[in-house]
Each structure stands twice: as C-alpha cells, then as structure tokens.
C-alpha positions as CSV (number, residue, x, y, z in Angstrom):
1,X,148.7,138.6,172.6
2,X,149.9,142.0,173.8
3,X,148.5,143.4,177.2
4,X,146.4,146.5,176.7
5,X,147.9,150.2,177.2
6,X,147.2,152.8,178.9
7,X,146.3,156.4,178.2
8,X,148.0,158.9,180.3
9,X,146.8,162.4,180.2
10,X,149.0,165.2,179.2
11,X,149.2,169.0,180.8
12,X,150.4,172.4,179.4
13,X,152.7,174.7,182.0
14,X,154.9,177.4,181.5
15,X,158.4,177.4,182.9
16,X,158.5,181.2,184.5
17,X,162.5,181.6,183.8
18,X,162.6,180.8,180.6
19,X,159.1,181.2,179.6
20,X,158.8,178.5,177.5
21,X,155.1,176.4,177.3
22,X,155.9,172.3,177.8
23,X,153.5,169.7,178.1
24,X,154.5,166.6,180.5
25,X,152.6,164.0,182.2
26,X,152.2,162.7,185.7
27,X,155.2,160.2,186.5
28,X,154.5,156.1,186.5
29,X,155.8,153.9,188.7
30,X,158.5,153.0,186.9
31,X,159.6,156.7,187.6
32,X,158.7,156.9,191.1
33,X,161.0,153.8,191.6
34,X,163.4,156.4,190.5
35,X,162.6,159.1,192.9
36,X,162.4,156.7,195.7
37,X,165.8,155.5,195.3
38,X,167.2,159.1,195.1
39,X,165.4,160.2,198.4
40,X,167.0,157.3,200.2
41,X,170.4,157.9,198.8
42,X,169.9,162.2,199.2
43,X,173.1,163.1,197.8
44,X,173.4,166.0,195.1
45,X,174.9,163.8,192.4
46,X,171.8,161.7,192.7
47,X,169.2,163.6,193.8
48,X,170.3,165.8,190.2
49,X,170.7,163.0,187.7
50,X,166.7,161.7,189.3
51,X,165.1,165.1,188.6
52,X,166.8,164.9,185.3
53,X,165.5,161.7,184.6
54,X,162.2,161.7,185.6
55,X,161.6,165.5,183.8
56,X,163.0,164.0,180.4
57,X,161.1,161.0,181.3
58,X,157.6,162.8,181.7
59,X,157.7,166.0,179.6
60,X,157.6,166.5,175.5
61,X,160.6,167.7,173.3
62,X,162.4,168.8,176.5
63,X,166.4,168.0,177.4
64,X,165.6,169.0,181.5
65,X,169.7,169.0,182.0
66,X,169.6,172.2,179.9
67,X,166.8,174.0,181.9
68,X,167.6,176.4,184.3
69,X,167.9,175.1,187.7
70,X,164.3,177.0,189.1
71,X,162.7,176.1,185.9
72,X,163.4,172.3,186.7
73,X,162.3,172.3,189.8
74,X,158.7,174.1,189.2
75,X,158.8,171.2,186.2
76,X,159.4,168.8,188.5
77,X,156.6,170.3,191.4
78,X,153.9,170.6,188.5
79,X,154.4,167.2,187.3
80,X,154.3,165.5,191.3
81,X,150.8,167.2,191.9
82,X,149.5,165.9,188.8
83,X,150.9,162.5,190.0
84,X,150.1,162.7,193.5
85,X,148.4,165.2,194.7
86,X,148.6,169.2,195.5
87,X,149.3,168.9,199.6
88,X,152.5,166.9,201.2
89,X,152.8,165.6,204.6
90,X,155.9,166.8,205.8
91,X,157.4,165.9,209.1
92,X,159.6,168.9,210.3
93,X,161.3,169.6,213.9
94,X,160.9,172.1,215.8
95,X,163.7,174.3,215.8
96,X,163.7,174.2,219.4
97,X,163.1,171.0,220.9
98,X,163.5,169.0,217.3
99,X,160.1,167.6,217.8
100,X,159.2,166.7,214.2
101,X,155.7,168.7,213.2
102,X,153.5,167.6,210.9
103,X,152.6,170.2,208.3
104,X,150.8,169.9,205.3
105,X,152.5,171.8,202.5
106,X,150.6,173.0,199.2
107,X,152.7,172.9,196.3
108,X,150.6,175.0,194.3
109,X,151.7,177.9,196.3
110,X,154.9,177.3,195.8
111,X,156.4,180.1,193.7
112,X,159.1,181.1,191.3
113,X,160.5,185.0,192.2
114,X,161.7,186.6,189.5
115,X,161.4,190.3,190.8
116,X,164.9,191.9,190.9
117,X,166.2,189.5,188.3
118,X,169.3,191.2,186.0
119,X,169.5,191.6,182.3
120,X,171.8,188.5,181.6
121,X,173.2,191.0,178.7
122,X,176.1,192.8,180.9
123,X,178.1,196.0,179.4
124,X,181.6,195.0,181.2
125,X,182.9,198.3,179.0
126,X,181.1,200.6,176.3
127,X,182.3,198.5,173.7
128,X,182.5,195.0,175.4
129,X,180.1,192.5,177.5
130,X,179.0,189.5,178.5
131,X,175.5,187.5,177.7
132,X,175.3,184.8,180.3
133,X,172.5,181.9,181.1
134,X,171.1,180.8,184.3
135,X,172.9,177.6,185.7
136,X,171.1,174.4,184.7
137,X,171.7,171.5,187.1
138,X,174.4,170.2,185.2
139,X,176.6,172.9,186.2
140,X,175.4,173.7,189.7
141,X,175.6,169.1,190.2
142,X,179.3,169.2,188.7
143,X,180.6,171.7,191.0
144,X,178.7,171.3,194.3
145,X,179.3,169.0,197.1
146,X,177.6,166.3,198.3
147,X,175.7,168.6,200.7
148,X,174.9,170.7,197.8
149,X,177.3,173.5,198.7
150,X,179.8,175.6,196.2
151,X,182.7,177.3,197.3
152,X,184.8,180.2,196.3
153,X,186.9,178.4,194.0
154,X,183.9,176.5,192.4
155,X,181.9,179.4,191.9
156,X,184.4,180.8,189.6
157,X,183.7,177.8,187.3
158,X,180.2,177.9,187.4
159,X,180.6,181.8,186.3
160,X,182.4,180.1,183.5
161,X,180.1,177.6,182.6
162,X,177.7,180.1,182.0
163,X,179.6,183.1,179.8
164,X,176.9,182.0,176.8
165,X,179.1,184.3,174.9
166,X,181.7,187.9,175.1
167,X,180.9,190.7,172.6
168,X,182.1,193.7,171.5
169,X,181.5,196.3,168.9
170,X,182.4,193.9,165.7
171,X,181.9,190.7,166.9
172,X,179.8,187.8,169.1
173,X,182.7,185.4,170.7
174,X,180.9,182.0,171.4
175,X,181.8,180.2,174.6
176,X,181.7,177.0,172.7
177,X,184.6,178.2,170.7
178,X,186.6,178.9,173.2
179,X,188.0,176.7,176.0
180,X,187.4,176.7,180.1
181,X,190.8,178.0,180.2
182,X,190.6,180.8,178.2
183,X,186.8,182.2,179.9
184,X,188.8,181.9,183.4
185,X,191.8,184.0,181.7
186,X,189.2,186.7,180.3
187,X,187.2,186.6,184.0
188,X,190.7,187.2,186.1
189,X,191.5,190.4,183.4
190,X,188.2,192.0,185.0
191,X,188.5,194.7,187.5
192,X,186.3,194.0,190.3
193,X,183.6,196.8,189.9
194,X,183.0,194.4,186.4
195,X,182.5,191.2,188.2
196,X,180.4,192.9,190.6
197,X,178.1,193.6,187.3
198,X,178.3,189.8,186.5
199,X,177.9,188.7,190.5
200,X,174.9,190.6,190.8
201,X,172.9,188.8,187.7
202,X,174.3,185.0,189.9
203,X,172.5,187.0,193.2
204,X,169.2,188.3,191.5
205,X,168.3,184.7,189.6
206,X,165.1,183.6,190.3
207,X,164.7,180.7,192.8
208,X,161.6,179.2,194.0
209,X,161.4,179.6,198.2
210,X,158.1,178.7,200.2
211,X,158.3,179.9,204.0
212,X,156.6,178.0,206.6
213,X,155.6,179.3,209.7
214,X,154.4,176.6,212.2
215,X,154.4,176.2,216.4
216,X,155.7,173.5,217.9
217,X,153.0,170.6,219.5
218,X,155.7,169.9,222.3
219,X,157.2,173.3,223.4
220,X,155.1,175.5,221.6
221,X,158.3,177.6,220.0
222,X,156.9,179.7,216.8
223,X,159.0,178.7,214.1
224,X,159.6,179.7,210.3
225,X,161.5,177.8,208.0
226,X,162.2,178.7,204.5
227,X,162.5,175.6,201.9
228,X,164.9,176.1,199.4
229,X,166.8,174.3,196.6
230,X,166.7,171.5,195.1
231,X,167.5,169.1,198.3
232,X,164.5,171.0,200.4
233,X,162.0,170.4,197.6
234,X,162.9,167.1,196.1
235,X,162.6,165.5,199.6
236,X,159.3,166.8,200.8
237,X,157.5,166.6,196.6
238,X,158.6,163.1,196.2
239,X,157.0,161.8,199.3
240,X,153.7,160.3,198.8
C-alpha cells in the first residue's frame, strides 16, 4: 500500500532582470540536504551547481543554469523565505575586534538594482553591433576561482560567452554559429573606445546588494558591511 503524499503549495514571483513570472515552491528536505552540503563545502563550483539544483528542483518550466546570475539568486532568496522563514540569524564579526554579531537579516528587503543598467543592444559602428545577455552562473562558475574571483584573462571569456549575437546592416551573426575562437578574434579587432561600450553594459548589470550597518557588543566599532554575490547570500539564506 503506497504511503500518502503531500501537497506542497505553489507561489508566483517575478524575476526583475528578466522579467519573467515563475511559480516555485518551498524546498523539501531532500533539497535542503543539498544546500547543507554546499555550505559546508563553500566552494564556487559547488555552491553554483546547489543553487542550480535546488532552483530547477523547486520552480516550474524553468532551466535556473540559463537565468541570469541576479535573477537566480532573488529565485533562490524567494523560495528560502517561503521554506523557512523571512529573517536569518547571521553571526558576523566585527570589523574591528572580529567579535561575531548577531544580526537578524530580512530577506524581503533584499533587493535587485537595476537603475543605470545598459541597453544590451550596443552600436560598436553605425552599421555594426553587438546584442549581449547577462552572465548566468554557468559562465560566471566556469571561469571563476574557487574564491569566486575572475581575472583579466577570464573576463575576456566571459565577454565571449555572452556576445548572444554581432549584426550589421544585412545580417544577424549568431554566436552559436560561430566558435569561442572566432568571438575572441572579433573582440581583439575592437578599438578600445568600443569595448568601453561593451564593459560598461558588464559594470551597469543589475546585482542584488543589502548593506548592514551594525555596532559591535565588545568594542562598540560602528560597522557596515555590504553582502554581495552569490557566496555572501547563499551562506547566510541557507542557514536555518
């Protein structure tokens, strides 16, 4: 005789870069076993593949490794306050003294900026551009470090990885007919006053950022602290 299941309630957000409406539900423990093993391990590579998992895992008709990377994360915030609550405990130190402060943080105020953000259609000349796509985590997981850090020479593939295609006046040129090599090939031809044009769409994505401002129990020091990215987030939302 089969054991009886459970019905778990569905909710409606909508991702604010992409602006698409998804419904998801609150994680199970069989996903939490997921996020608890990614939190001890806190490495990119695994911290990356767990939000992937558990998003896919939780929310309708959605691939999460193609979302962009803000849009993942406030997927990934909505669906831990509907599974745990609104407010984390967090445990930060003190800038100071490193005397760990308890703070309560309220997810719902965490927010996704958009202001500033750049038309990802880019005229490089009058007859020739660009249309590029905010990194998803794929990209950002497969050329980061461990400590979730890009350099120089990485961030010129992760420009790559996200030419959705180059146009001019007859025709739309596909990045997924073309190869890696040839993207970097038509990236170096650019002067640099049109990569500036495509750097400043990569410096103007939206990111989601909550500041904290707390004093210090021990030594009193006023601090403020900005949590940002994927590492700052995951650890704080997936504690319980």
């Amino acid at each position: 005789m089969a054991l009886p299941t459970l019905n778990v309630p569905y909710y409606e957000t909508t991702l604010p870069c992409t602006e698409k409406k998804v419904k998801y539900r609150p994680f199970l423990v069989k996903e939490e076993k997921v996020l608890l093993v990614a939190a001890e391990d806190g490495t990119t590579s695994t911290v990356s593949k767990a939000l992937i998992d558990v998003v896919n895992a939780c929310a309708k008709d959605l691939d999460a490794s193609t979302l962009p990377v803000s849009d993942l994360e406030y997927l990934f915030l909505q669906i831990r306050i509907k599974s745990v609550g609104e407010i984390v405990e967090a445990h930060i130190p003190c800038q100071h003294c490193e005397e760990p402060t308890k703070i309560n943080i309220d997810l719902t105020k965490v927010k996704v900026n958009k202001e500033g953000s750049v038309d990802p259609n880019i005229l490089l000349m009058d007859t020739i551009g660009v249309k590029l796509k905010y990194p998803n985590m794929e990209i950002v997981s497969a050329n980061a470090s461990e400590d979730g850090e890009i350099d120089a020479t990485q961030s010129f593939d992760v420009v790559a990885a996200c030419v959705e295609c180059i146009f001019d006046k007859d025709k739309v040129y596909s990045s997924e007919d073309h190869s890696k090599a040839e993207i970097l090939e038509f990236l170096d031809s650019l002067s640099q006053q049109q990569f500036s044009k495509i750097t400043d769409f990569f410096s103007t994505i939206p990111t989601m950022k909550y500041k904290l401002d707390y004093k210090c129990p021990l030594c009193s020091n006023k601090n403020t602290r900005v949590l940002e990215g994927v590492q700052d987030f995951f650890v704080y939302a997936s504690a319980t």
